[in-house]
C-alpha positions as CSV (number, residue, x, y, z in Angstrom):
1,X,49.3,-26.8,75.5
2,X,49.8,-30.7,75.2
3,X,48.2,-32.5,72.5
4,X,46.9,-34.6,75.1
5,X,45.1,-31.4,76.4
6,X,43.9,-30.1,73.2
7,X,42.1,-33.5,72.7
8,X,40.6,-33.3,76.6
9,X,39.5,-29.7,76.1
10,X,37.9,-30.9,73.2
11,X,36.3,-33.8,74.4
12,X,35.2,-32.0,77.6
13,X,33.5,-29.5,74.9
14,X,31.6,-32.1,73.0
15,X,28.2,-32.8,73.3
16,X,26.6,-35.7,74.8
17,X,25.4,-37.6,72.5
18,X,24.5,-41.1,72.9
19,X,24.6,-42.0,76.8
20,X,26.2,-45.5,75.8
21,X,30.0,-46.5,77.3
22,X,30.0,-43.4,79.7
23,X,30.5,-45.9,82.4
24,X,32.7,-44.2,85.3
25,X,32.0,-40.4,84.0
26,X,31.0,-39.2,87.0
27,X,27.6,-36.6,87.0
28,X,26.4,-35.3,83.7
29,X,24.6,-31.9,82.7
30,X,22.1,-31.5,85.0
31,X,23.6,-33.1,87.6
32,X,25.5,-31.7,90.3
33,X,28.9,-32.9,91.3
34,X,28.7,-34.9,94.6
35,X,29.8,-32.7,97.7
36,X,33.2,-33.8,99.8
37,X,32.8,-35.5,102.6
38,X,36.4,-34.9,103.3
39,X,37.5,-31.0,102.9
40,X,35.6,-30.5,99.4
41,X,35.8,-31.8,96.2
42,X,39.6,-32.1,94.4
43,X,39.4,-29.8,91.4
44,X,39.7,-31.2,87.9
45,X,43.6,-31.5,86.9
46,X,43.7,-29.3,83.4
47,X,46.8,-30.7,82.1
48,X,50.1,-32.9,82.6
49,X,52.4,-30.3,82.4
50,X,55.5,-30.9,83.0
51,X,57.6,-34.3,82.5
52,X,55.5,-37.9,84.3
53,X,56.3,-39.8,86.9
54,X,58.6,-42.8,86.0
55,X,57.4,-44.7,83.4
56,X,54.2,-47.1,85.1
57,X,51.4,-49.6,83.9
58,X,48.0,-48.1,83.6
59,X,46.1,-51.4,84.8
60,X,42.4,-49.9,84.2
61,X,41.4,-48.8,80.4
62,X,38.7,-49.0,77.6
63,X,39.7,-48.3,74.3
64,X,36.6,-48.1,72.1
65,X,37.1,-49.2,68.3
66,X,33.2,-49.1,67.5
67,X,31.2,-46.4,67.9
68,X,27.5,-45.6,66.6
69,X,27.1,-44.6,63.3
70,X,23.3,-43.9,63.3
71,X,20.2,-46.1,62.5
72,X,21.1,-48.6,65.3
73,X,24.3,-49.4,63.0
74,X,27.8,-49.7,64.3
75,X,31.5,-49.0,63.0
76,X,34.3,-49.6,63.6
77,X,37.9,-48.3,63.7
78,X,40.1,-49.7,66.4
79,X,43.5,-48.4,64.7
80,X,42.0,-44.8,65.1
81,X,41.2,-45.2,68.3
82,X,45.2,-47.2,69.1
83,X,46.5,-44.1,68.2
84,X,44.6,-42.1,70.5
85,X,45.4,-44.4,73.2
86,X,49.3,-44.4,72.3
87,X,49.5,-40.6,72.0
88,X,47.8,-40.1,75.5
89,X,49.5,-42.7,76.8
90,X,52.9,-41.5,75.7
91,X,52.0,-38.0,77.1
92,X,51.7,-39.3,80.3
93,X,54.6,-41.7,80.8
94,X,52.4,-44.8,80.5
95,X,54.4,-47.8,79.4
96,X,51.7,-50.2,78.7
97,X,47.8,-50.2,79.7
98,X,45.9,-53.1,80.6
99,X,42.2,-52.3,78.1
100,X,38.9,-54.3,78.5
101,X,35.7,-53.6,77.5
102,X,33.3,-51.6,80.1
103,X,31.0,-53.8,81.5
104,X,28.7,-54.2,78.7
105,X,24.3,-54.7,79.0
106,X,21.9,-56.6,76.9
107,X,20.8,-52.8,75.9
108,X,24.0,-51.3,75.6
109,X,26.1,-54.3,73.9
110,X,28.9,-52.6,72.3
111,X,29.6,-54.6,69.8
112,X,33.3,-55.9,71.0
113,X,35.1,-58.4,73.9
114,X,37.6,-60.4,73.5
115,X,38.5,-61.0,69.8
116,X,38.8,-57.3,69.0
117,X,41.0,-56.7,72.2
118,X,43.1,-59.5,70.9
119,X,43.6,-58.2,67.6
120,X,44.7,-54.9,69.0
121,X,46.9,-56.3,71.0
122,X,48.7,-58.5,68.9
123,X,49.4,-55.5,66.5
124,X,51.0,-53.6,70.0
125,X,52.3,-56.6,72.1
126,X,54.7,-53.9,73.9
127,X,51.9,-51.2,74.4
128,X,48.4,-53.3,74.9
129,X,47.5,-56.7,77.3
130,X,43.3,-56.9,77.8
131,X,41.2,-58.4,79.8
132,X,37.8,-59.0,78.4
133,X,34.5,-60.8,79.6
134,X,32.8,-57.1,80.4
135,X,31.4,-57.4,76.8
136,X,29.9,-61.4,77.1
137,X,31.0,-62.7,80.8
138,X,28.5,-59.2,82.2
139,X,25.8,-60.0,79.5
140,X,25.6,-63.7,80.6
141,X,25.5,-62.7,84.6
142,X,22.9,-59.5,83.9
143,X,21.0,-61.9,82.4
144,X,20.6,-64.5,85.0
145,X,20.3,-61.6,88.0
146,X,17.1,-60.5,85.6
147,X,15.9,-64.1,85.4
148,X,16.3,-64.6,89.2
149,X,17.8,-67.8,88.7
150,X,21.2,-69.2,86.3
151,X,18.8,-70.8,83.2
152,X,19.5,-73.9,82.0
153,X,22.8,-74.2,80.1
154,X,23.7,-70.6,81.4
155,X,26.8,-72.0,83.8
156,X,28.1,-74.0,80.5
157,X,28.1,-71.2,78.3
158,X,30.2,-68.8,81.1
159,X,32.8,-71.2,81.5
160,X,33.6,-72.1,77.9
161,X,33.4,-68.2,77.2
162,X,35.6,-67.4,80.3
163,X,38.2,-70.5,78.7
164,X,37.7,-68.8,75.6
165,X,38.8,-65.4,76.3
166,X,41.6,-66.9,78.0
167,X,42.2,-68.9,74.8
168,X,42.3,-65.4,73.2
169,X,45.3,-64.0,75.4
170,X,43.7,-62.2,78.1
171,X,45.8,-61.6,81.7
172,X,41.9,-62.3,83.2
173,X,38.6,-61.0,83.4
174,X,36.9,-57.9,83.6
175,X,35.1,-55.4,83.7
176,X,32.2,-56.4,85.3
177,X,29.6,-54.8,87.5
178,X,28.3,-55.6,90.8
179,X,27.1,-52.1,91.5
180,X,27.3,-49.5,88.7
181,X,25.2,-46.3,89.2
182,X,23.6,-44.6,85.9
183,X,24.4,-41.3,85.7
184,X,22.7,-39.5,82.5
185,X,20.3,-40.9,80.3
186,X,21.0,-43.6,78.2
187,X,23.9,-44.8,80.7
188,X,23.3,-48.1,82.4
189,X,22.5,-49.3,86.3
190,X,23.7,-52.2,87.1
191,X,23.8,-54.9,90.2
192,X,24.6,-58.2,90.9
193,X,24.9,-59.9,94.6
194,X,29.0,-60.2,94.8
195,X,28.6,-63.6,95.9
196,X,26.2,-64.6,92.6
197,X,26.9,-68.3,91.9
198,X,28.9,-67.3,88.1
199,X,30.9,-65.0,90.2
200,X,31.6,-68.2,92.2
201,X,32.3,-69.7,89.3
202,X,34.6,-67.1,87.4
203,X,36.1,-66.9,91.0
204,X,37.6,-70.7,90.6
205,X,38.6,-70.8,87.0
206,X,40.4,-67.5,87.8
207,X,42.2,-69.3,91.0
208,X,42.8,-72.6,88.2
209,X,44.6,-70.2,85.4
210,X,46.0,-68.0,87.6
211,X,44.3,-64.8,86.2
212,X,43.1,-61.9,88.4
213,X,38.8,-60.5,88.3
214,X,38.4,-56.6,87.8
215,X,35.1,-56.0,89.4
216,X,33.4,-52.3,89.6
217,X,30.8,-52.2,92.9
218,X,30.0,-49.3,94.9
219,X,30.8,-49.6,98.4
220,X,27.7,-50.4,100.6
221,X,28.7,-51.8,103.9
222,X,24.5,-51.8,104.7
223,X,21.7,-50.6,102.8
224,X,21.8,-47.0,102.0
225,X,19.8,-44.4,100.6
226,X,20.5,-43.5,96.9
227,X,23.3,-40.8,97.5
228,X,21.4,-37.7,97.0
229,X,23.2,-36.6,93.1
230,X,21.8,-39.6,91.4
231,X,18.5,-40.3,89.9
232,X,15.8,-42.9,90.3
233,X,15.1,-44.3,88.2
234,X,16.7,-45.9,86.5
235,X,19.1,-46.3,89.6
236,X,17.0,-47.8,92.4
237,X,15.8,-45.8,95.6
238,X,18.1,-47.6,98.1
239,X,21.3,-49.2,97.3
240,X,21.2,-52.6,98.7
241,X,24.3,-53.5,101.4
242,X,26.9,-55.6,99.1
243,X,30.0,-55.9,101.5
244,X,29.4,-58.7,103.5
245,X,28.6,-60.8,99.9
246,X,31.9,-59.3,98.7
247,X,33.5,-60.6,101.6
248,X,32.0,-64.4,101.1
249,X,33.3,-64.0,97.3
250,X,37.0,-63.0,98.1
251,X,37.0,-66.2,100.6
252,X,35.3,-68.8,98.7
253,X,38.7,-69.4,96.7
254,X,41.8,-68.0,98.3
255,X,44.1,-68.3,94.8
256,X,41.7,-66.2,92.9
257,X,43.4,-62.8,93.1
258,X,40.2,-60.4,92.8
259,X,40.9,-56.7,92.2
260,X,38.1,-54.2,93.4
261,X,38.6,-51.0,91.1
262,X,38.1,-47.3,91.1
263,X,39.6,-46.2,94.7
264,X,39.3,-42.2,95.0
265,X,36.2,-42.3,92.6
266,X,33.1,-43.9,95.0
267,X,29.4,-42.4,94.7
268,X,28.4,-43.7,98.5
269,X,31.2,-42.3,100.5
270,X,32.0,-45.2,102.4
271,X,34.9,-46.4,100.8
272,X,37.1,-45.0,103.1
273,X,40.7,-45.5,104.1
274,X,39.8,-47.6,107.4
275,X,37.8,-50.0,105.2
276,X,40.4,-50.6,102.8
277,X,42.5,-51.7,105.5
278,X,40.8,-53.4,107.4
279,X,39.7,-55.5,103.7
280,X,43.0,-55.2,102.5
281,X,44.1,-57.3,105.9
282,X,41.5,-59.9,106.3
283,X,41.6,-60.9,102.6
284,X,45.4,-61.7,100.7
285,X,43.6,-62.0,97.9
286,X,42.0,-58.7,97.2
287,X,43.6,-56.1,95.2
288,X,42.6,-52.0,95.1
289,X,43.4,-49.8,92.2
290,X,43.3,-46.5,92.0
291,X,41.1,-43.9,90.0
292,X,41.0,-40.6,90.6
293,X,38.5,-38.3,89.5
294,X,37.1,-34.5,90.9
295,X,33.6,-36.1,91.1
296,X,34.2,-38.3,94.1
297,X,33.2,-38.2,97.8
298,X,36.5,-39.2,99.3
299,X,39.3,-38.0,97.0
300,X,42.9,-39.3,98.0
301,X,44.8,-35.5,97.3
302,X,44.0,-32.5,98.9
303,X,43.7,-29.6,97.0
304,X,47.4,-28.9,96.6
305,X,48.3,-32.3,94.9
306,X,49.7,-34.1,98.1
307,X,48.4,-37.6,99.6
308,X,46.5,-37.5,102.3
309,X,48.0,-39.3,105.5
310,X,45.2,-41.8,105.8
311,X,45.4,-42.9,102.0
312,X,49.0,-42.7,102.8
313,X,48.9,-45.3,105.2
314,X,47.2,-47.8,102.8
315,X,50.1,-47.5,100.2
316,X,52.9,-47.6,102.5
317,X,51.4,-50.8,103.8
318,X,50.1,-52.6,100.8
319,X,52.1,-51.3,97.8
320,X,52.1,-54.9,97.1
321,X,48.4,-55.5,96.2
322,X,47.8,-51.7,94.9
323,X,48.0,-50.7,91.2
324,X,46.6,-47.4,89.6
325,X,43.4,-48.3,86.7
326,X,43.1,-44.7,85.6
327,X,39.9,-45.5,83.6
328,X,40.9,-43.3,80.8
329,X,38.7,-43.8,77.8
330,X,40.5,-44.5,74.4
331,X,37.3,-43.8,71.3
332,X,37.9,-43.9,67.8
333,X,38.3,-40.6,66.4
334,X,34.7,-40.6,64.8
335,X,33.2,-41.1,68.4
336,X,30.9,-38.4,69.2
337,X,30.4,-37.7,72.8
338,X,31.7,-36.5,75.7
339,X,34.0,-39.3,77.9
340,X,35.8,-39.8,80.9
341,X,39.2,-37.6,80.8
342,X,40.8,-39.3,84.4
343,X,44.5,-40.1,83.5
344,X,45.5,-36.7,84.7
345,X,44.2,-38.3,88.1
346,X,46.2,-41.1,87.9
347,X,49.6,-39.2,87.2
348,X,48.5,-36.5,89.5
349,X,48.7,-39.5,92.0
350,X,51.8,-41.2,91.1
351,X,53.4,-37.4,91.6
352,X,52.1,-37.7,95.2
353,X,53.7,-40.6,96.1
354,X,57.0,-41.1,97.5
355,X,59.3,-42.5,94.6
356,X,59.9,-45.9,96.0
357,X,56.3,-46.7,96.4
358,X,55.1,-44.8,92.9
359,X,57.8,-47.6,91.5
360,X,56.1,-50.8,93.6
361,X,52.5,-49.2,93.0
362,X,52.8,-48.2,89.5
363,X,55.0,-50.4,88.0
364,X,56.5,-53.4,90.2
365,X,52.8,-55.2,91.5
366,X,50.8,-54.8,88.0
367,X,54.1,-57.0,86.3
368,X,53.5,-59.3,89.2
369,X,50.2,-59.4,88.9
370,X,48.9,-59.7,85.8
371,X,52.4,-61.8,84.3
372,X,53.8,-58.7,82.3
């Protein structure tokens, strides 16, 4: 066994613990995994055996430095938690991963953006580039979504952060949330209409520095009833339609190159193959990446590893604006929790794909797009 899969069995075996950072996890104790709308759920992937696919960009990560260390206190050790990254990473055939922080609440700060990303990076230039503003650039738009309104001074403050974190050295902005289910106590909900005015805003200085948006939103084409494996509270009754916002976002500045995260991993079910297309073809400047995860509605792989036609037909016809974001979750080794463990997704799809595309889709578009 790996020691990439010793540390996953282990993690897998850990308790809970705080609910904080589990964004992406997928259902907790207690919580049933979400049924297949599309042959049955894709069973977890238990290891990486044998060698990786070509050697690819992981455009999706959070590497967690700081961690609770009781009494409301944090610490902090990001080199611990580097090494973790660069062991995983190594493991499976990742040349360099794009980190950021999750998208961070007023309740669940955190404790890190930008500067600590930047630090990190500039100890690894050739392992680490960030994008930040999930940990600030989130905060700022929760707060005005709570207010009802953008407060006085609010649109001042998120521009000179997003200019500062640009300052900094991040390839863009992200994570942040539009529509973010909580799944276990302790782990956040989160919305925000796509088409928010600092979303407008982050939209155009994006388009000005030439820097792409990683935005996390559940797919809602109209309003739907909380899928039946969540809880409300804290996440609301009815999930509230978001697409046609989206839409008005990705065309209110053509040069702003938004990337919509998380394919293969969606809570709704209505993130489907013909939808990414038909997105995919009325907007040049929206980008997909891939997560892949066994908690999912509409999985990408059947059960014996392979891609499935329809999700075939979206790479072979956008390989240009696809990446893979494994969402892999890097803590520092005095983290205690349970996290995420979805990079065996994300090399279990680069497997399925034919070589030429694994090469455009894992390696060739996240150089183009995020100036690697």
């Amino acid at each position: 066994m790996s020691r990439m899969t010793r540390r996953g069995f282990l993690r897998a075996g850990l308790a809970w613990g705080v609910g904080l950072l589990l964004e992406a996890c997928g259902p907790g104790p207690g919580h049933p995994p979400a049924p297949g709308r599309d042959g049955g759920g894709f069973p977890p992937p238990r290891s990486l055996a044998g060698p990786p696919p070509l050697p690819w960009i992981d455009c999706h990560a959070h590497l967690l430095g700081t961690y609770p260390s009781g009494g409301g206190d944090w610490a902090a050790d990001w080199e611990g938690a580097v090494q973790v990254a660069l062991e995983e990473m190594d493991a499976a055939g990742v040349k360099r991963t794009i980190i950021m922080p999750p998208p961070l609440t007023p309740e669940r700060r955190g404790n890190f953006d930008a500067e600590e990303l930047a630090r990190v990076c500039a100890r690894h230039p050739a392992r680490f580039s960030f994008l930040a503003g999930g940990g600030s650039l989130n905060l700022m738009l929760q707060e005005a979504v709570r207010a009802g309104r953008t407060p006085a001074g609010l649109e001042r403050r998120f521009r000179d952060r997003a200019e500062k974190i640009l300052g900094l050295g991040a390839r863009g902005f992200g994570e942040l949330a539009l529509e973010h289910f909580s799944f276990t106590a302790g782990h956040p909900y989160e919305w925000a209409p796509p088409d928010h005015p600092l979303l407008l805003l982050l939209a155009d200085i994006a388009a000005e520095r030439g820097v792409p948006m990683d935005l996390h939103m559940e797919a809602a084409p109209t309003d739907l009833p909380l899928p039946g494996h969540l809880k409300s509270p804290p996440n609301p009754p009815r999930v509230r339609a978001n697409l046609a916002a989206f839409e008005r976002l990705l065309a209110h500045n053509r040069r702003a190159r938004i990337i919509w995260s998380h394919i293969g991993w969606g809570h709704t079910g209505r993130r489907t193959p013909a939808l990414c297309l038909r997105l995919l073809a009325d907007h040049p400047n929206l980008y997909m990446s891939f997560k892949l995860h066994h908690h999912s509605l509409i999985h990408p792989l059947d059960r014996a590893g392979r891609l499935k036609p329809a999700w075939g037909e979206v790479c072979r016809r956008f390989p240009h604006r696809l990446v893979v974001g494994s969402d892999q979750f890097y803590p520092a080794p005095e983290f205690q929790g349970r996290l995420p463990d979805s990079l065996p997704g994300a090399v279990a799809f680069l497997r399925a794909l034919p070589p030429e595309l694994a090469r455009r889709i894992g390696l060739e578009t996240p150089r183009r797009l995020f100036g690697l």
